[in-house]
Each structure stands twice: as structure tokens, then as C-alpha cells.
Wavefront OBJ file of the C-alpha trace (Angstrom):
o trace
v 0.403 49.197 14.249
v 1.778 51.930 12.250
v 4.430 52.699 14.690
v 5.848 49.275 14.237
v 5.099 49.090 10.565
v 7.602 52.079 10.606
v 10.100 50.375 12.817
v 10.576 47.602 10.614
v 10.576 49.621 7.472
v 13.354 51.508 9.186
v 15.717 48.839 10.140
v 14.816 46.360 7.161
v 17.304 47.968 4.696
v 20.045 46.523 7.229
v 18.776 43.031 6.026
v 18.602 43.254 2.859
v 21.383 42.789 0.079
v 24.302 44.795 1.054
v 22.976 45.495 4.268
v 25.462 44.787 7.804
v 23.240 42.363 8.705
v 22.163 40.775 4.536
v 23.303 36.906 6.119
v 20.234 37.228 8.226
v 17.768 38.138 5.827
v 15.423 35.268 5.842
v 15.352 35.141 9.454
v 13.759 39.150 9.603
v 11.975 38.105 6.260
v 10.244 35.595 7.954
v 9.109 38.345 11.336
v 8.433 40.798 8.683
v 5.611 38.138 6.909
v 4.612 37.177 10.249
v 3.638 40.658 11.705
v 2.329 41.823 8.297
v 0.372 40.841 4.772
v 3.628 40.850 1.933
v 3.090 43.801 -0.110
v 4.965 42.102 -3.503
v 2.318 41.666 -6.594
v 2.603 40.359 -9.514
v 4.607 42.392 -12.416
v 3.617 40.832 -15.899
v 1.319 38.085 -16.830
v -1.840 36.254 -16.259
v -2.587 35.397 -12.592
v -5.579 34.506 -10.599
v -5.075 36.022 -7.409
v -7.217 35.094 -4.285
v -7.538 36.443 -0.773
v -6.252 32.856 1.241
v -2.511 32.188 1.213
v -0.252 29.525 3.215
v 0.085 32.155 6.182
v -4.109 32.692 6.030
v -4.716 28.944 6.154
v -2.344 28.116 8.887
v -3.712 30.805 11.206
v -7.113 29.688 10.310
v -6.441 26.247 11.382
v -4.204 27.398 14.707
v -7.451 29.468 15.379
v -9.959 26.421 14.791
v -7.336 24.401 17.011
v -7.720 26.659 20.270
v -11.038 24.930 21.389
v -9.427 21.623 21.677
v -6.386 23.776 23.623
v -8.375 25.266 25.902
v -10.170 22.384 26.756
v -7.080 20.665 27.607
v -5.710 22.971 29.245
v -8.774 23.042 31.690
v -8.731 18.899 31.320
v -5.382 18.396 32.435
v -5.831 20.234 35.824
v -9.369 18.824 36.418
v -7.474 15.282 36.007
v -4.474 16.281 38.795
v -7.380 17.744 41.041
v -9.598 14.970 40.726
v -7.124 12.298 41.390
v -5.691 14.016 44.462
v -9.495 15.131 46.045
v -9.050 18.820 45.947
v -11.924 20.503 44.739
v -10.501 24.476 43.742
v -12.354 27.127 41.385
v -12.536 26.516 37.423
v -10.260 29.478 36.987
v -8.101 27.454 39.398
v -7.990 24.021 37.385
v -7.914 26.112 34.319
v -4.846 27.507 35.694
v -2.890 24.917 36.507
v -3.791 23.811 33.258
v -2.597 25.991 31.337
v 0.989 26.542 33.098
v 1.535 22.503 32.975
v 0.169 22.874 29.036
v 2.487 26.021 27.957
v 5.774 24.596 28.300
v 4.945 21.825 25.574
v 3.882 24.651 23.427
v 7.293 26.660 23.875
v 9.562 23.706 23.565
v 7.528 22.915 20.598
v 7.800 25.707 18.404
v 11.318 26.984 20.465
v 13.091 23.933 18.633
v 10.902 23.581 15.628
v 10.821 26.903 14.289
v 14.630 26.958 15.952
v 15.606 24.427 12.809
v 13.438 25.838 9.856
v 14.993 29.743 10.834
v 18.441 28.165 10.488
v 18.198 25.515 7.632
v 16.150 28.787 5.452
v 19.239 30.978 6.758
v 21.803 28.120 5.231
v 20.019 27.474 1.916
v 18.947 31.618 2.046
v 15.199 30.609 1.057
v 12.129 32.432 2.587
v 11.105 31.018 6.014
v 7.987 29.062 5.313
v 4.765 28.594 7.490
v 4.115 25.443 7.784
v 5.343 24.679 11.434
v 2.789 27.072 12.780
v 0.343 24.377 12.907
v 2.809 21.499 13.511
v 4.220 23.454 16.708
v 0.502 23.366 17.920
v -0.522 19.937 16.979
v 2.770 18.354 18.911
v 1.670 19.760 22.324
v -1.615 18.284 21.958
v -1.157 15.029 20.583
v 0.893 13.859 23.829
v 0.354 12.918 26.811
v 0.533 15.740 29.388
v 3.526 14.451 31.581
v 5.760 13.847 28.690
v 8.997 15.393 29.693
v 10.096 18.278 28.054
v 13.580 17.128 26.889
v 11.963 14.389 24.976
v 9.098 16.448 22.875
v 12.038 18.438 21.960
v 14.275 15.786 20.643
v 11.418 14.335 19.165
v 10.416 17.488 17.528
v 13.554 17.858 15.736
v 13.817 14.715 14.319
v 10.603 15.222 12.852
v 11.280 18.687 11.734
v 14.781 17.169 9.881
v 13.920 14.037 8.545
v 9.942 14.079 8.176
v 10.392 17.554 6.441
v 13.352 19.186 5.788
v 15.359 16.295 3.705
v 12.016 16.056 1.878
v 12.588 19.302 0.544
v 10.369 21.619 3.357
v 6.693 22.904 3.701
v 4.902 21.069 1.054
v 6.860 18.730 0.276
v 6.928 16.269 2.914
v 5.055 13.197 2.522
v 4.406 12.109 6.250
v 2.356 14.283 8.144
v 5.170 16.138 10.361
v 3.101 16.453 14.056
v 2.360 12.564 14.003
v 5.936 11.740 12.806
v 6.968 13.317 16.356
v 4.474 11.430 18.074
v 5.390 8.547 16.774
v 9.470 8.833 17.053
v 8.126 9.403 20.927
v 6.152 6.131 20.986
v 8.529 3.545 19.813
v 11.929 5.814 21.458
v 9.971 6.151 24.977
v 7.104 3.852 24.805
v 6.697 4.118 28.991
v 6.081 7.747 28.405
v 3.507 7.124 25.538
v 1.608 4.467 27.311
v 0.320 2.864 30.012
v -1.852 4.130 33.285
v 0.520 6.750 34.867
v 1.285 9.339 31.970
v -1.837 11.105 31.496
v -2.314 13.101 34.423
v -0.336 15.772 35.474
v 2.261 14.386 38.223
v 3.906 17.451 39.402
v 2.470 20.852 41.262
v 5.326 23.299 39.983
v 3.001 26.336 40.902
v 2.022 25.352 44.137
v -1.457 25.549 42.987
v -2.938 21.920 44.554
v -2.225 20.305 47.786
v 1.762 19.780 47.037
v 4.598 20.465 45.164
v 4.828 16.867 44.357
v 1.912 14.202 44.149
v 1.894 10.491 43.337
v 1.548 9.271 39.695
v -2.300 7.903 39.115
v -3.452 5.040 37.843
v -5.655 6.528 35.234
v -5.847 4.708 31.897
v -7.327 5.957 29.195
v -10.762 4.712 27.954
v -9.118 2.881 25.034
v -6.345 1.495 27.441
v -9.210 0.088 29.374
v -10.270 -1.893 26.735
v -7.437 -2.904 25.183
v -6.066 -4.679 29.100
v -9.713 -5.973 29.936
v -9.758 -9.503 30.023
v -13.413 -9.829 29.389
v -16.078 -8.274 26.167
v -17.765 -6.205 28.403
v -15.655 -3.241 29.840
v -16.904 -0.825 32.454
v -15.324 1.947 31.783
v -14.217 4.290 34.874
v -12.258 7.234 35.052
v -9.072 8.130 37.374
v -11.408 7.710 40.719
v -13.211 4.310 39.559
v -16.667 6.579 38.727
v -18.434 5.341 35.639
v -17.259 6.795 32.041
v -20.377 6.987 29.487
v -20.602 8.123 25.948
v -21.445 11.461 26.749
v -18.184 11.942 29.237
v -15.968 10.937 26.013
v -17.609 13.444 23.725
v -17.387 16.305 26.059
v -13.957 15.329 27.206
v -13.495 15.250 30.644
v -11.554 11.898 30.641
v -7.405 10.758 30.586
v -6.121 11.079 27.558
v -3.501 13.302 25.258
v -3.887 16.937 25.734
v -6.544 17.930 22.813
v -7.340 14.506 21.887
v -10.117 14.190 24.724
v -12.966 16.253 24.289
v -15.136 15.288 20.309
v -16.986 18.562 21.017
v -14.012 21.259 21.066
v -12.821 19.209 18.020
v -16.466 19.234 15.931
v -15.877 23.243 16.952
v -12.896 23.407 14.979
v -13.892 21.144 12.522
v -16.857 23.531 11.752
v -14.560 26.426 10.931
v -12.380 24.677 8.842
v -15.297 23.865 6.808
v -16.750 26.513 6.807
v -13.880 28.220 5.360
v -12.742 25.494 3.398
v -9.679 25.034 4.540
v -10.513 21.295 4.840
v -12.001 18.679 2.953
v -15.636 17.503 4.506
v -14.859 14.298 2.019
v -11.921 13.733 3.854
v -13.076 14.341 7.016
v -16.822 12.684 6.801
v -15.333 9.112 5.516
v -12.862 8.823 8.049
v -15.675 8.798 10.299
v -18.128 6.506 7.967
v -14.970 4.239 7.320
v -14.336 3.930 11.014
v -17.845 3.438 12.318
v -18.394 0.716 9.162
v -15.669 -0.957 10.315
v -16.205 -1.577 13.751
v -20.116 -2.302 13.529
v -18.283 -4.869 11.083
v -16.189 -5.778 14.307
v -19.136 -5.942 16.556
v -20.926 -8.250 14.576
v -18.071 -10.680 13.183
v -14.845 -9.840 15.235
v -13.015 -12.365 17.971
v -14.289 -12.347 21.503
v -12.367 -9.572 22.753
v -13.484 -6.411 24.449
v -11.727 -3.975 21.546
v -13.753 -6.444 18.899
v -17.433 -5.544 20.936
v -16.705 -2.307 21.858
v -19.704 0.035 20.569
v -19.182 1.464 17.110
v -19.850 5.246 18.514
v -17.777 5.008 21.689
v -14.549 4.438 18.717
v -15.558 7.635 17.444
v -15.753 9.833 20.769
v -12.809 7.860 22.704
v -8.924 8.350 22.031
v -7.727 10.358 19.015
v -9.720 9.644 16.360
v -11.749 12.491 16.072
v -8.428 14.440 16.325
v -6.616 12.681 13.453
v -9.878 12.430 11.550
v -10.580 16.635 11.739
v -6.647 18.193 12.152
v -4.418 15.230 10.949
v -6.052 13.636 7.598
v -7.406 16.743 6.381
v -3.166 17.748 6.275
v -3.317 19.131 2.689
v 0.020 18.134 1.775
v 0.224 14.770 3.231
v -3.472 13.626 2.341
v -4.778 12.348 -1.409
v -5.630 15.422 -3.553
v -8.493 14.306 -6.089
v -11.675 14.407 -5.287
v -12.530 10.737 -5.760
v -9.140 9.858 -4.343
v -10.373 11.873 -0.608
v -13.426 9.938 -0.101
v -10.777 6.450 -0.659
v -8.101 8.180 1.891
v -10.148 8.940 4.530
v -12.513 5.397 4.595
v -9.056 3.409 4.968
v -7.573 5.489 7.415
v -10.666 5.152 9.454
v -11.397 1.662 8.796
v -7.261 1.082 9.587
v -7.453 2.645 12.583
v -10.257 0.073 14.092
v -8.532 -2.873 12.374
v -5.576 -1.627 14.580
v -7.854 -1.056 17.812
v -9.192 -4.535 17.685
v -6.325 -6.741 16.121
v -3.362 -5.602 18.009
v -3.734 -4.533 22.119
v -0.006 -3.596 21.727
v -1.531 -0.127 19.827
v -4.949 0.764 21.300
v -5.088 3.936 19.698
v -4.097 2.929 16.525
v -5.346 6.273 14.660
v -1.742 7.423 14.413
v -0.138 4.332 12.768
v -3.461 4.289 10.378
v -2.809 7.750 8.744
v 1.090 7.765 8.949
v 0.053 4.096 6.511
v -2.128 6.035 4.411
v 0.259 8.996 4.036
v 2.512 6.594 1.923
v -0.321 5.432 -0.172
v -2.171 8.514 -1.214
v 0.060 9.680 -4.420
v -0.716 6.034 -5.181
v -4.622 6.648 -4.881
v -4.528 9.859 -6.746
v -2.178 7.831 -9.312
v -5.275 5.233 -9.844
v -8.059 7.678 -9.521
v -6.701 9.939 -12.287
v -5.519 6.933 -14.441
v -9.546 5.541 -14.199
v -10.544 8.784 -15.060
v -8.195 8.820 -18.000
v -9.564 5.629 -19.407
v -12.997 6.059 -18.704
v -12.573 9.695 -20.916
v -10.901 7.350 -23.656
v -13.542 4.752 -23.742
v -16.316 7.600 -24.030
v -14.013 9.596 -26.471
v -13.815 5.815 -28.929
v -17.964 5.024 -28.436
v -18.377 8.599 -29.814
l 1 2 3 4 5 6 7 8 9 10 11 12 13 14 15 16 17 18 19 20 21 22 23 24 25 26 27 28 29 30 31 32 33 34 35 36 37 38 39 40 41 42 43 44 45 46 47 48 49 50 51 52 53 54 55 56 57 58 59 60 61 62 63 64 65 66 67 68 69 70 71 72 73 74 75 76 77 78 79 80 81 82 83 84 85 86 87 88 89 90 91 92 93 94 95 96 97 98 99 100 101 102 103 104 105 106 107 108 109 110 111 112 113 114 115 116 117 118 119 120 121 122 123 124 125 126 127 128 129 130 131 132 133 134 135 136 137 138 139 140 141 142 143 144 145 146 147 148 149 150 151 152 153 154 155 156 157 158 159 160 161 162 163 164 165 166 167 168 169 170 171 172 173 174 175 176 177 178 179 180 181 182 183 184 185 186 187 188 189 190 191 192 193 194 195 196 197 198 199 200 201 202 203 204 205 206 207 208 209 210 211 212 213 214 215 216 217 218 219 220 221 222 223 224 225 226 227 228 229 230 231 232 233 234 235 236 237 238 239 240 241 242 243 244 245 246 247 248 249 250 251 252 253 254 255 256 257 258 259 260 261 262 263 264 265 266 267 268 269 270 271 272 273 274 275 276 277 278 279 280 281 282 283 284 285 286 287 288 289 290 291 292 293 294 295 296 297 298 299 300 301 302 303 304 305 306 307 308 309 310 311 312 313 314 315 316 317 318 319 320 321 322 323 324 325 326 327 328 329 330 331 332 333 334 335 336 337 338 339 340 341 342 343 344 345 346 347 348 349 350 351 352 353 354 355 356 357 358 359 360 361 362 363 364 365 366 367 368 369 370 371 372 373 374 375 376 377 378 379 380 381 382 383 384 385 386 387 388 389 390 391 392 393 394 395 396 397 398 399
């Protein structure tokens, strides 16, 4: 470590001002940050200084993420080898996997990161963090056979006009990761949907029985429901066995790549509380709003299949424990007071069923709920503070 602490404090004075190479200063500025803890302190003044920064966050929440990964990693080859009937070792599956996973991850952060080195380099402002955890949450909030040409286009519109014409990390008001999920859904909507996108298709590796297999018919759980012409769905998975409550919260199921297994996700979710880095207010009444909701559903709703679907299988089955842990917990996009976080998360969840049950056109539905409530939090903080204003006044005139 020292040895390359050295090497960059040897070439660094080439990047900085009057330098041969000064024009590409934020681009080493933002390796240099990367590789090591910034060494500038405060000169003068009053601070309060703590130990988390924006780098420390986003690698806590990249770390809390890699449960989900590697679950979907191993996910997405036990899907190609149980549709095609080859049984092959878990380091096998895992595999396969993970080399069919990868490439979403390098196109990813490849263009992502691509835009924010060269719009920092134009407007010469630091290189900021926040697409560390966007360039992880893209691969695994789409379905695995989503071409590679598309997650890339789609990541740099969301990069450019989700974030960057906002004015960057921090101040963007949609939450970046589902912005490119949902530029994919209404641009490709045959690659987002369906029966045939959520199992791996191609054998680059030559790991399973051929380069090239058949697509599957294997719906999702939630796609199930949403097509089924009767209230009571039996729920299978790609080879027609049986899909029960406990498949969806372990995971081993169709579905986006780290949207299908609740447990890797209440992993994560754990360490982000645990080190605060999210809000269990947040977090907990997206799952009370969504369960409330659809026991609401259950009881009153039309005679549909989405409407009687159990209230617990909503909460292990598509993405909503995903958007509910990683997505509405997004610090910058969510509400910020206290009161204002319980109000957030309750309608997104709630939304999100409304969605599920209302309109079969959407059957996940967890994406359009929190991209809605993204718009509306300043205007829940707005109210909550303005209560709290006149509730203060009324005390301060009884006194």
C-alpha cells in the first residue's frame, strides 16, 4: 500500500495546476480519493467532524448489496440449468452465473462513470461518488438477458438527464438506478417483460449443454398473477413445480437479477441499519404500508387474482423488498424529516399494491410507486415542517 501511496504522490504533481497533464486533474483526483482517505482538514473555524463521508456510505451500501449479487449470480445459472435439465456442481451454476452477471456490471459503471469523469473534467469539479451504488443497483434491477447495448444507452440517459442537468450527486430528485430501469421499460418493453427474459438464453462459456439454448417460458411469480384468468393462482416455476412462500423469500425463482431472493436483501438491510446508513422508518413502513394495503385488497378488492393474492407473498415476490431496503432508503431522493419518512415510505408501499392490483399492464409496480413518491417528498417535508411550525406557534401563544 505504501508503494502505491508513493506512486501516486510521485506522478500527482503532473496533475495538478501547472502540471503537463493539469486538464486532467479531476479525472486522477477522483483515482486518488478512490484508492485512498483525502488527507485535506479543515484550516479555521468551527466544524463537527465525523468518521462517515459520501465515499464511506457508498461502499457501505455496495458492501450490504453483495448478498443480493451473489445470490443472483448463483440464481441466474440455477434458472438456465434448470430449464434445460442439466444438473452441474454449485460452483458450476455459480459460475455461469457470474460470467452472464459481470458484463451488466462493466457496461454499467464503463458508461456511467464514463459520463460523470468527463462532464467533472468539462465543468473541472471533483468527481463525485454517487454512481458507485447506481452502477451496482442497474445490473440488478434487470432482467438477466437484457442486452448489453441497451443497459448502456439506458444508463446514460439516466446518468444525463436524471442527474447531471439536475446539478450531480445530491442533487437529483429521481432516484438515478430506477430512472434507467424505467427508460428500459417503456423504450424496450419486450425486454422488460413477459415470460422469455428472465432466464439466461445464451451459453457463451460453454458451460451447459450448448452454446445456444431456447428462450423459456418462465414468468415471474408476479407475471403469473397478473395473466391468470382466475383468483386463485398456482404458482410454478420455469419447469411447472410448485412455487411457495418460502421459495420467494429464499429466492430461487425468475425474476431481475437481485430482486429475487427477501433473505440476501434482509442481509443487507441489516447492515445498513446497523450502521445507519438507512432509515428503519423508511424502510419498516414501506413494508407496513404495503402489507396494509393489500390485506385491504384481499378483503375489499375486485375479483381478480392480483386483488386476492396473500398480503405476505407481495412482500417476498418481485422487487419490493428491493425498492423497499436499497431504493427508498436513497438519501437524496427520499423525504428527509423524521415524520415526513414514516409518510414516504407507507405511500410508496401502499402505491406499489394499488399498482399490482389495479393495472396488469405493471405487475411489479414497485418502480413506478417510488419514482411517484420521489416527486412528492420535498412536498411532504414542506407540510411536515410547516405543521411543526404551527403547532410550535400555537404552544408558543397558549403560553
Amino acid at each position: 500500500m505504501n508503494a502505491l501511496k508513493n506512486l501516486v504522490d510521485k506522478v500527482k504533481p503532473h496533475f495538478e495546476k501547472g502540471g503537463k497533464l493539469e486538464k486532467f486533474h479531476s479525472v486522477f483526483d477522483g483515482f486518488e480519493t478512490f484508492l485512498f482517505v483525502p488527507n485535506t482538514t479543515s484550516k479555521r473555524g468551527t466544524h463537527i467532524h465525523d468518521a462517515i463521508d459520501s465515499k464511506r456510505t457508498m461502499v457501505m451500501v455496495i458492501i450490504a448489496l453483495i448478498p443480493a449479487l451473489l445470490f443472483g449470480m448463483y440464481n441466474t445459472g440455477y434458472q438456465h440449468f434448470l430449464a434445460i435439465g442439466q444438473q452441474v456442481s454449485f460452483l458450476d451454476t455459480f459460475i455461469f452465473g457470474a460470467l452472464a452477471v459481470l458484463p451488466l456490471i462493466v457496461v454499467a459503471y464503463g458508461v456511467g462513470l464514463g459520463i460523470e469523469f468527463i462532464v467533472a473534467q468539462i465543468k473541472g469539479h471533483e468527481i463525485q461518488e454517487g454512481f458507485l451504488v447506481s452502477g451496482m443497483l442497474i445490473p440488478l434491477i434487470v432482467p438477466i438477458d437484457t442486452p448489453l447495448w441497451m443497459v448502456g444507452v439506458a444508463t446514460a440517459f439516466a446518468v444525463v438527464f436524471a442527474k447531471e442537468v439536475f446539478g450531480g450527486t445530491g442533487m437529483n430528485i429521481f432516484n438515478v438506478a430506477l430512472v434507467t430501469r424505467a427508460f428500459l421499460f417503456f423504450a424496450y418493453p419486450t425486454y422488460m417483460s413477459g415470460d422469455v427474459v428472465w432466464v439466461r438464453t445464451s451459453d457463451t462459456f460453454g458451460l451447459g449443454a450448448g452454446n445456444v439454448v431456447d428462450a423459456y417460458a418462465g414468468a415471474t411469480p408476479l407475471g403469473q398473477v397478473a395473466t391468470s384468468a382466475t383468483t386463485d393462482v398456482n404458482l410454478v416455476n420455469i419447469i411447472k413445480e410448485p412455487i411457495s412462500f418460502i421459495d420467494g423469500f429464499i429466492g430461487l425463482i425468475p425474476g431481475s437479477v437481485g430482486e429475487t431472493s427477501t433473505l440476501a436483501i434482509l442481509i443487507g438491510a441489516a447492515l445498513l441499519l446497523i450502521t445507519r446508513i438507512a432509515s428503519w422508518k423508511t424502510m419498516f413502513s414501506v413494508f407496513a404500508g404495503g402489507a396494509l394495503m393489500a390485506l385491504v385488497f384481499n378483503t375489499w378488492g375486485p375479483d381478480t387474482a392480483a386483488a386476492h393474492f396473500p398480503w405476505y407473498n407481495h412482500l417476498v415476490f418481485g422487487g419490493f423488498a428491493f425498492g423497499a431496503v436499497f431504493m427508498a432508503t436513497d438519501p437524496v431522493t427520499s423525504a428527509r424529516t423524521e415524520t415526513g419518512k414514516w409518510i414516504y415510505g407507507a405511500l410508496i408501499g401502499a402505491m406499489a399494491i394499488i399498482i399490482r392490483v389495479l393495472n396488469p399492464g405493471y405487475p411489479e409496480g414497485m418502480m413506478l410507486a417510488i419514482l411517484l413518491l420521489n416527486i412528492f417528498a420535498p412536498l411532504i417535508d414542506y407540510y411536515v415542517v410547516e405543521a411543526n411550525i404551527k403547532s410550535r406557534l400555537k404552544r408558543a401563544k397558549t403560553n
